[in-house]
C-alpha positions in Angstrom: 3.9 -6.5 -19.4 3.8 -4.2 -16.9 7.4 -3.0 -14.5 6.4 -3.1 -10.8 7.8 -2.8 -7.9 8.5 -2.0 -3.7 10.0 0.7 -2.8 11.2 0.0 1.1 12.4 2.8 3.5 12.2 3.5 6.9 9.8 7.5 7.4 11.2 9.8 9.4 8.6 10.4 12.1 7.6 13.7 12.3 9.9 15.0 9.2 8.4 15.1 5.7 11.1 17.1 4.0 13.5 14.1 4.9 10.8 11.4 3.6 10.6 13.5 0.2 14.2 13.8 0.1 14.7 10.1 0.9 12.0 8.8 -1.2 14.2 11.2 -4.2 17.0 9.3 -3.6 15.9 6.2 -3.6 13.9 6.3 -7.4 16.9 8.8 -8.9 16.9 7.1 -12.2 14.0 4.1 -11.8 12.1 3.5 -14.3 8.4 1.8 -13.6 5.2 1.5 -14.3 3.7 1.3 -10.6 5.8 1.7 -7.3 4.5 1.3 -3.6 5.8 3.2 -1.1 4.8 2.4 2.9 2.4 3.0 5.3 2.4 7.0 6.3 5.6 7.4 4.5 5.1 10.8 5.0 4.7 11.0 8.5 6.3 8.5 10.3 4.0 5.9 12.5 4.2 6.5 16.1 2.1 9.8 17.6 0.9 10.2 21.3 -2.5 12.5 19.6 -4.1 13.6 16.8 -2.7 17.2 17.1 0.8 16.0 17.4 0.7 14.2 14.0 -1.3 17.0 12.2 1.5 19.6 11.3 2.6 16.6 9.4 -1.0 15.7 7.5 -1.8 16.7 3.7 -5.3 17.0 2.1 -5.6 14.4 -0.7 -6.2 16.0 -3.4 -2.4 16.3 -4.1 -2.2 20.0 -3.0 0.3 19.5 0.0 3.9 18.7 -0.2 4.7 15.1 -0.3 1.7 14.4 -2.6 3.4 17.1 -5.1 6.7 15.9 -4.8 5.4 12.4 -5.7 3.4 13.5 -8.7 6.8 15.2 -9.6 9.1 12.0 -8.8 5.9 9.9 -11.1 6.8 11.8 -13.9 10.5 11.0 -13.6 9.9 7.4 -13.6 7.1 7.1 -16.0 4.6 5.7 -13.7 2.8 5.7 -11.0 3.7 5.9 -7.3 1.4 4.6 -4.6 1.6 5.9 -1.0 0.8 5.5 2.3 0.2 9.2 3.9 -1.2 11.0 6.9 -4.7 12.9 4.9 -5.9 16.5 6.8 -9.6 16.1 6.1 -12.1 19.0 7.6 -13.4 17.0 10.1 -10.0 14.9 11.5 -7.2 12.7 10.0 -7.2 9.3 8.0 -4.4 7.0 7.8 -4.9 7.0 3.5 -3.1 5.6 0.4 -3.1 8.0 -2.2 -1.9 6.6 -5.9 -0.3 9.6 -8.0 0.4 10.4 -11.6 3.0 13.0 -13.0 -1.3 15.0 -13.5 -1.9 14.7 -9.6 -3.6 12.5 -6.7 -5.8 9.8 -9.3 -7.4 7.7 -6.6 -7.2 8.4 -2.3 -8.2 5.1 -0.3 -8.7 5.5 3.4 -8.2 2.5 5.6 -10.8 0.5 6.5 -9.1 -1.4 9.3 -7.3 0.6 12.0 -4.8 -1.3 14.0 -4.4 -1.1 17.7 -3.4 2.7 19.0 -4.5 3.8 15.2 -8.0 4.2 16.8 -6.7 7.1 18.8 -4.9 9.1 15.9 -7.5 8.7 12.4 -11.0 8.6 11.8 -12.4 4.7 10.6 -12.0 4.9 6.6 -15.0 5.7 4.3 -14.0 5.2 0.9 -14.5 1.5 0.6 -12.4 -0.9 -1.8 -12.6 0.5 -5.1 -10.6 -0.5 -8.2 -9.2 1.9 -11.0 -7.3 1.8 -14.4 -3.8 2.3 -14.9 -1.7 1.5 -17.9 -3.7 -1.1 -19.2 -4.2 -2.7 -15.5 -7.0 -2.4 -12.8 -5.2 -1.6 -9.7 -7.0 -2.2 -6.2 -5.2 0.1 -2.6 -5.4 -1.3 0.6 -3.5 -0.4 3.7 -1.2 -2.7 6.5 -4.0 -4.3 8.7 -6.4 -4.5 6.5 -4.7 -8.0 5.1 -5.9 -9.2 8.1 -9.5 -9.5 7.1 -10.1 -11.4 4.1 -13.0 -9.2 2.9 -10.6 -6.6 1.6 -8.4 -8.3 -0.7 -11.8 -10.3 -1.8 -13.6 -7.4 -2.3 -11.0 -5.7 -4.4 -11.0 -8.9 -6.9 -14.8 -8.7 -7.2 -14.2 -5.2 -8.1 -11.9 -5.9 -10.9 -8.3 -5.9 -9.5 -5.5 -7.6 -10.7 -2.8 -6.1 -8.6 -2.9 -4.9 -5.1 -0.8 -2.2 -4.0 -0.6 -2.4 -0.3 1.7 0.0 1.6 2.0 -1.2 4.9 4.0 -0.5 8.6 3.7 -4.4 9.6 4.6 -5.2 13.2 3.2 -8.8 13.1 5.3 -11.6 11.6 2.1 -12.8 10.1 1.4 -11.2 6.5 4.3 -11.7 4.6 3.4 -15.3 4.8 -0.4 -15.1 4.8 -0.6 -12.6 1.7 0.1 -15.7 -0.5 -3.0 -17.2 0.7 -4.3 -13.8 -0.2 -2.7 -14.3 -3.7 -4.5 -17.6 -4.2 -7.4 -17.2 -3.1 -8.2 -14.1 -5.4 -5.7 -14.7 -8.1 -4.5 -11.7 -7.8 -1.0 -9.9 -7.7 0.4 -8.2 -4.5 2.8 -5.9 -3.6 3.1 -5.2 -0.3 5.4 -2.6 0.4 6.6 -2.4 4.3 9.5 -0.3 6.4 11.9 -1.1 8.3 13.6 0.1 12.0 11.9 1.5 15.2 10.2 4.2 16.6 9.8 5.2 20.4 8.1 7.7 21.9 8.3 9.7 25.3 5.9 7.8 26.8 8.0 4.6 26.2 5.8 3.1 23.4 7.8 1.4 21.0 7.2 0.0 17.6 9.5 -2.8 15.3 8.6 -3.0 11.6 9.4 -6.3 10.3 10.7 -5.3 6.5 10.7 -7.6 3.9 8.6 -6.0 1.7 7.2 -8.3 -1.9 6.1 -8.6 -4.9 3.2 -11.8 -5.3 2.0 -13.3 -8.1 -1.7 -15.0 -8.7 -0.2 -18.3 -7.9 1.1 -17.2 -4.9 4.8 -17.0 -6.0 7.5 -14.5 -4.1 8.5 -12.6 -7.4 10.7 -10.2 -5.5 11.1 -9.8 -1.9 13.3 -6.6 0.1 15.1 -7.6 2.8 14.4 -7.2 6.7 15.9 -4.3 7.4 17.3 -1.4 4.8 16.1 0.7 1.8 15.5 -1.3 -1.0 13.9 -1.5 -4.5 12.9 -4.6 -5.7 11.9 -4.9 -9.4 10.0 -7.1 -11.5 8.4 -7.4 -14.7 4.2 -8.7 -15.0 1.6 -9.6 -16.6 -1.9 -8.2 -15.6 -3.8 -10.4 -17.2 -2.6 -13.7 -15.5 -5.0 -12.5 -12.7 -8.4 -12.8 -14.6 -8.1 -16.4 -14.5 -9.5 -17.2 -11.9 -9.8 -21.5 -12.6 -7.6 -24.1 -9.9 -8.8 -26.7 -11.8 -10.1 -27.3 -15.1 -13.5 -27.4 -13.3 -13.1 -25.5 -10.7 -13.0 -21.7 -10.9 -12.5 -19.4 -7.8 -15.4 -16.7 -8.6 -18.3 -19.1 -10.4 -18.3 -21.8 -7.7 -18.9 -19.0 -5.5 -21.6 -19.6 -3.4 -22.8 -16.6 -2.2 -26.4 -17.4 -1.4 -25.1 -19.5 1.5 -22.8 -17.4 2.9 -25.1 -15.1 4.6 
């Protein structure tokens, strides 16, 4: 059994010592096997450019602050911590998870999907959906609107994933709900971790996260769920291996009576 969890907050735009110091807070004395944090918790959302969000942008390869400080705060809960965060790459910015050990960055996903005004700030992501090992489990990142497309969560499970970590910054009232589809259709576990509260900027753009981040099993169950609006933790013991079975029916199992051939 693994301990998993959501770790909900609301990113101070434009202020990573206040995320770090926030994000501290928060896991002062948790003890887990794999958190998610949000979408660009480091960051914030909202930015008019790319050169206004860079000051606030890390390389992934856990050298910058907020990566360190997570690595640190993984050691102190035993685990490891997966993040959305603003990545400084040589040639422009992606809107990337990282997932981080007390030994450093161990796995940097960039998202595949960008949503609406994301187009303007990051660079389309280039890492593809790639699963890894982690206490036992195969872990599979994606990021916010990639949920939207089915091919990511699917891809991950042909990869090997039995949980998906999936910090988000969800304006839609959609993917709460439609992750459980996700969840069934893959038998896989979720945990979609979102924020909460608003950002605005001087051009009068204005954003509403919707909250209630979760925890999902294979069956499509809400095994834990944050509330709409406020910092929360949510909890909850698993088992990894629920998610290689893959049958809905005695004679009916999700990946053999795949069909590939005529899906072209």
């Amino acid at each position: 059994m693994l301990t998993v969890g959501t770790v909900q907050f609301a990113p101070v735009r434009g202020d990573v010592e206040a995320n770090i110091a926030a994000i501290t807070q928060l896991l002062a004395g948790v003890r887990a096997d794999l958190l998610v944090l949000p979408e660009l918790a480091n960051s914030g959302y909202l930015y008019a450019t790319p050169e206004d969000l860079a000051p606030h942008s890390e390389p992934g390869d856990g050298s910058g602050p907020f990566l360190a400080a997570l690595s640190r705060l993984a050691g102190q809960t035993g685990g490891m911590i997966v993040t959305g965060f603003a990545e400084r790459a040589a040639h422009g910015l992606y809107n990337s998870a990282a997932a981080v050990s007390a030994a450093g960055a161990v796995q940097v996903y960039r998202k595949t999907h960008l949503f609406l005004d994301e187009k303007t700030l990051f660079l389309p992501g280039d890492t593809g959906f790639r699963s890894f090992e982690h206490a036992g489990a195969r872990i599979g990142l994606m990021i916010c609107f990639d949920w939207y497309f089915p091919e990511s969560a699917r891809t991950l499970a042909l990869a090997g994933a039995q949980i998906i970590a999936h910090p988000s910054n969800l304006v839609l009232p959609h993917c709460q709900t439609a992750m459980v589809t996700r969840c069934l259709e893959n038998r896989v576990f979720a945990i979609t971790t979102n924020r909460y509260g608003t950002e605005t900027l001087a051009d009068g753009r204005s954003l509403t996260f919707t909250g209630a981040s979760q925890v999902l099993s294979p069956r499509g169950e809400r095994l834990a769920q944050a509330p709409v609006s406020g910092d929360a933790i949510a909890l909850v013991a698993v088992d990894p291996a629920l998610a290689d079975d893959k049958h809905v029916t005695a004679r009916n199992d999700l990946f053999a009576d795949r069909r590939p051939a005529l899906y072209a």
